[in-house]
C-alpha positions as CSV (number, residue, x, y, z in Angstrom):
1,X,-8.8,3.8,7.1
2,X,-6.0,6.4,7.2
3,X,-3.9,6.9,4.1
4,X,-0.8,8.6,3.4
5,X,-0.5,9.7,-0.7
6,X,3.3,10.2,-2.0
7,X,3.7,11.6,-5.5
8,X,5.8,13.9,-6.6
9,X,2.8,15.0,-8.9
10,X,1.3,17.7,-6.9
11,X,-1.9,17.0,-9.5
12,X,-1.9,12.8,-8.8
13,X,-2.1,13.8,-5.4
14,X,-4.9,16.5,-5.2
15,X,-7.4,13.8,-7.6
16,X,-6.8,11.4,-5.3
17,X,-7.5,13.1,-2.1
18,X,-10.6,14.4,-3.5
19,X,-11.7,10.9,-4.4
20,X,-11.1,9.8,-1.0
21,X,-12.3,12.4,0.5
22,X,-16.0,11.8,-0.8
23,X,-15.4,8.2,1.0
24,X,-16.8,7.8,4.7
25,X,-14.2,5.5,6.3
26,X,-11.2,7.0,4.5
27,X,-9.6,9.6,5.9
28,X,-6.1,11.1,3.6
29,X,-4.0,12.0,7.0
30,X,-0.9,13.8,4.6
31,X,0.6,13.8,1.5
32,X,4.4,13.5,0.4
33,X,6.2,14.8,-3.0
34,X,8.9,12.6,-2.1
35,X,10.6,9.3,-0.5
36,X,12.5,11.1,2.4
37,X,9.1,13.2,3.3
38,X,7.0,9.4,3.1
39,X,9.2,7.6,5.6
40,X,8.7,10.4,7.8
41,X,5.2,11.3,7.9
42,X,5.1,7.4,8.0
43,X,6.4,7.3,11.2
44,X,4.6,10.7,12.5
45,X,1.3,9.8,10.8
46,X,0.8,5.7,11.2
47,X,-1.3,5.6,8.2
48,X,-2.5,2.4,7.4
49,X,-2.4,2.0,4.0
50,X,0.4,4.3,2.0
51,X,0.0,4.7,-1.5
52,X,3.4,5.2,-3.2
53,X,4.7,6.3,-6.4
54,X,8.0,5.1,-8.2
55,X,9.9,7.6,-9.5
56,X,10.8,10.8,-7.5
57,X,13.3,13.4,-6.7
58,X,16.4,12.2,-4.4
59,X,15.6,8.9,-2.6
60,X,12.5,7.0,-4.6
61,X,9.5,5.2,-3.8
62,X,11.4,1.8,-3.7
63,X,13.6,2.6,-1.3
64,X,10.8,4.5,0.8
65,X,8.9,1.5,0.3
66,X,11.8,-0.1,2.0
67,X,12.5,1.7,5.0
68,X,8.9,2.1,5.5
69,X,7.9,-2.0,5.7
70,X,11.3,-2.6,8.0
71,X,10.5,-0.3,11.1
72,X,7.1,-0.1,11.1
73,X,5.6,-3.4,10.2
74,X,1.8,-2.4,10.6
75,X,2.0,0.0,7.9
76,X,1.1,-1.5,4.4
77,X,2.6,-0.2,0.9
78,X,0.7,-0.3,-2.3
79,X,2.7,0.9,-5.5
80,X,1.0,3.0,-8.2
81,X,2.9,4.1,-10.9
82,X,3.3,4.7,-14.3
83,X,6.3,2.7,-15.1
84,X,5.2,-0.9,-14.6
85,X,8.3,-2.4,-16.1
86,X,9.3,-5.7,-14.7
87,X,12.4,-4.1,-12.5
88,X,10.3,-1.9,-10.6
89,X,7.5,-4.6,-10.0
90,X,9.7,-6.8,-8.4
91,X,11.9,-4.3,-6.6
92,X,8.6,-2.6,-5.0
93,X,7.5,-6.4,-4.0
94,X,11.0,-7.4,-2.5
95,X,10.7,-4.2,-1.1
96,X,7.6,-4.8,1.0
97,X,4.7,-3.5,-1.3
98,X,1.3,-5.4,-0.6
99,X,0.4,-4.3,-3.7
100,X,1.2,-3.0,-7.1
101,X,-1.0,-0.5,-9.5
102,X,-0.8,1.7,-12.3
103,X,-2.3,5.1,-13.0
104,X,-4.5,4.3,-15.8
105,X,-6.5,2.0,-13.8
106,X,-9.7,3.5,-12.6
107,X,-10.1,5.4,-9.9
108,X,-13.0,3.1,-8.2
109,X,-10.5,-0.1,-8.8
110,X,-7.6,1.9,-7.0
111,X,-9.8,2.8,-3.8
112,X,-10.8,-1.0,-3.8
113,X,-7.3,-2.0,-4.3
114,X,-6.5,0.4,-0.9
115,X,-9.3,-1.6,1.0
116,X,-8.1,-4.9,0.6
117,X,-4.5,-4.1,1.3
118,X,-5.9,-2.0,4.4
119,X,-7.8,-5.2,5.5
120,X,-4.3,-7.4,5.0
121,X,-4.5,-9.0,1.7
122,X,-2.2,-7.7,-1.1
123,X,-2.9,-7.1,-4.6
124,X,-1.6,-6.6,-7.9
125,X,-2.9,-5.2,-11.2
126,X,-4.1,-7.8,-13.4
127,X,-2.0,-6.4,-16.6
128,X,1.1,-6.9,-14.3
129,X,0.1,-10.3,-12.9
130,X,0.2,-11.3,-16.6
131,X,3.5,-10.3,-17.0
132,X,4.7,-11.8,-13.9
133,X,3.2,-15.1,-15.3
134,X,4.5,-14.8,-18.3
135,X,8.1,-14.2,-16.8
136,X,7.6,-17.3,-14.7
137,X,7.0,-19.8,-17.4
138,X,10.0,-18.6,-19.8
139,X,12.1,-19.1,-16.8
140,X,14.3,-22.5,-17.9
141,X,14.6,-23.9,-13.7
142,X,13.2,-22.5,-10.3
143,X,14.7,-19.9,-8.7
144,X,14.3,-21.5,-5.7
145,X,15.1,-25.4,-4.6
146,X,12.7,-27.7,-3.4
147,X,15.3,-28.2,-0.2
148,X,15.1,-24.5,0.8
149,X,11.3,-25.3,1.1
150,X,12.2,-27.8,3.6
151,X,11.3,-25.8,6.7
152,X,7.6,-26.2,6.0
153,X,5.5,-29.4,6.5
154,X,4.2,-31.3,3.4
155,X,0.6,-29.8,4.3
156,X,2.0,-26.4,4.3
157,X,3.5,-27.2,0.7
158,X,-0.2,-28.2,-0.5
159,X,-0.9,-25.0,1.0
160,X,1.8,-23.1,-0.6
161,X,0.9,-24.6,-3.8
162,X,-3.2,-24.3,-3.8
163,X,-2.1,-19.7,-2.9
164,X,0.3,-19.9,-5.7
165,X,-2.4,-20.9,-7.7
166,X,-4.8,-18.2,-6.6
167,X,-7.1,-19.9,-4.8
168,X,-8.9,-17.8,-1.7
169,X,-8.6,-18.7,2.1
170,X,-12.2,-20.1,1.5
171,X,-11.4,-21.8,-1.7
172,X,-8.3,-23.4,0.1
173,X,-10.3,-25.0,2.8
174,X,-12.8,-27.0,0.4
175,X,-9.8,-27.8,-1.8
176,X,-8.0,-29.6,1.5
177,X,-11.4,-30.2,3.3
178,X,-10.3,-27.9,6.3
179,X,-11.8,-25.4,8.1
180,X,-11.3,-21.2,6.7
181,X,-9.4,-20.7,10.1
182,X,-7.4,-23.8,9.1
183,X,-6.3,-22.5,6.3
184,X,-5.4,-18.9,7.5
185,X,-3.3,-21.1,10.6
186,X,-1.4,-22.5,8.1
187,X,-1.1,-19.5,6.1
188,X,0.4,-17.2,9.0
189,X,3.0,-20.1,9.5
190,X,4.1,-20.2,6.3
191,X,4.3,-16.4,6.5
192,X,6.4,-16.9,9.2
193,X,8.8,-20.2,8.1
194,X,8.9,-18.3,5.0
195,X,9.8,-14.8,6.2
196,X,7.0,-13.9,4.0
197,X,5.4,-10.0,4.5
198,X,2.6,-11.1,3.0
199,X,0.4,-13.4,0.3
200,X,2.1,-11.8,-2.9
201,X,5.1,-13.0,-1.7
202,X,4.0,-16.5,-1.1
203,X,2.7,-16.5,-4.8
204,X,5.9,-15.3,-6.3
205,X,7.8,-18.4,-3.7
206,X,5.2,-20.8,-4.8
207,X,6.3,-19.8,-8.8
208,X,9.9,-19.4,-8.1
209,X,10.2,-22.5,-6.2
210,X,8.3,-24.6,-9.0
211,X,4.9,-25.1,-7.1
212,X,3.5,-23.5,-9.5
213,X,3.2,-24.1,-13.6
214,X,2.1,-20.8,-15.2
C-alpha cells in the first residue's frame, strides 16, 4: 500500500511516517507541505491512498483533493484534519475524499481508516458521521427529488436505501436475499447511474434524497 502524506505540519508528517513505517505492507512513497506539491507528486508517485490535510499555504487540501480525484481516478483521498466543521466535511466529500478523519483520533484507527479506503471502501470518523446525521434530520425537505432518482431501477432504490442505512455488502444480500456479488453488481451501477466516486457518496444521496430518516 503506497501512501502519499500532505501537511503542512512538518511534525504531523514525520509521526505519521514513522507509524507507517513500522507497518509491513505500507510503504510512505513522499510527503507534501502543500496542495500544489500533492497534485504533483500524485501524479509522479501513484500512491494509492493520499492522506490530506485541510488548511495549507496557497492552494488547500480541498482543492488538491479536487484536482487529484478528477485526472487520476485510481488514487483515493482520505481527509485528516483538525478543523472538522461542517463546510470542510462536505467540501472534502464533493471534492472526492473516500474518507474524512481528524487528528485526535488514534493513530491505530487512522492506519485502519487508510486500509479500508486503500481496499475501495470509504470512511468517515464517527464524531463527524454524527454531525452529518444530525444535519440531515434538521433539514425541513430533501435536497434531492425522488424524480432525479429516476435513472435507477426500483431494486437499485432498495439498494440505495438498505447503504444509506449502513448496512454492509454482506448485510445487504441477506436483507434482499441476494447473493454478496449481487449486491456489489448493483452497487457499481448505482455508482455509475449516480455519478457516484464512491459509497460515502451514495449515503449522503440516499439522505439527501429522503431514502433515508436519520
Amino acid at each position: 500500500m503506497r501512501v502519499l502524506l500532505v501537511d503542512d505540519q512538518e511534525l504531523i508528517r514525520t509521526a505519521l511516517s514513522m507509524v507507517m513505517a513500522d507497518i509491513e505492507d505500507v510503504e510512505v512513497v513522499g510527503e507534501a507541505a502543500t496542495g500544489k506539491d500533492a497534485v504533483r507528486l500524485a501524479g509522479e508517485l501513484a500512491p494509492d491512498v493520499v492522506v490530506m490535510d485541510i488548511r495549507m499555504p496557497g492552494m488547500d487540501g480541498i482543492e488538491a483533493t479536487r484536482h487529484i480525484t478528477r485526472t487520476q481516478t485510481d488514487v483515493r483521498v482520505i481527509v485528516l484534519t483538525t478543523f472538522d466543521d461542517d463546510a470542510y466535511v462536505y467540501g472534502a466529500l464533493r471534492a472526492g475524499a473516500a474518507g474524512f478523519l481528524v487528528k485526535d483520533m488514534a493513530l491505530d484507527d487512522i492506519i485502519g481508516a487508510v486500509r479500508v479506503v486503500a481496499a475501495g471502501d470509504a470512511l468517515i470518523a464517527p464524531s463527524v458521521t454524527r454531525r452529518l446525521i444530525q444535519d440531515f434530520a434538521s433539514r425541513p425537505e430533501p435536497t434531492i427529488k425522488h424524480r432525479e432518482l429516476k435513472a435507477i431501477t426500483e431494486r437499485e432504490r432498495e439498494v440505495l436505501t438498505l447503504v444509506g442505512s449502513g448496512l454492509s455488502n454482506a448485510e445487504i444480500a441477506a436483507e434482499l436475499c441476494i447473493s454478496v456479488a449481487t449486491a456489489k453488481t448493483y452497487l457499481t451501477r448505482l455508482l455509475t447511474k449516480l455519478d457516484a466516486r464512491d459509497r460515502v457518496q451514495l449515503v449522503i444521496m440516499a439522505y439527501e434524497a429522503g431514502l433515508v430518516s436519520p
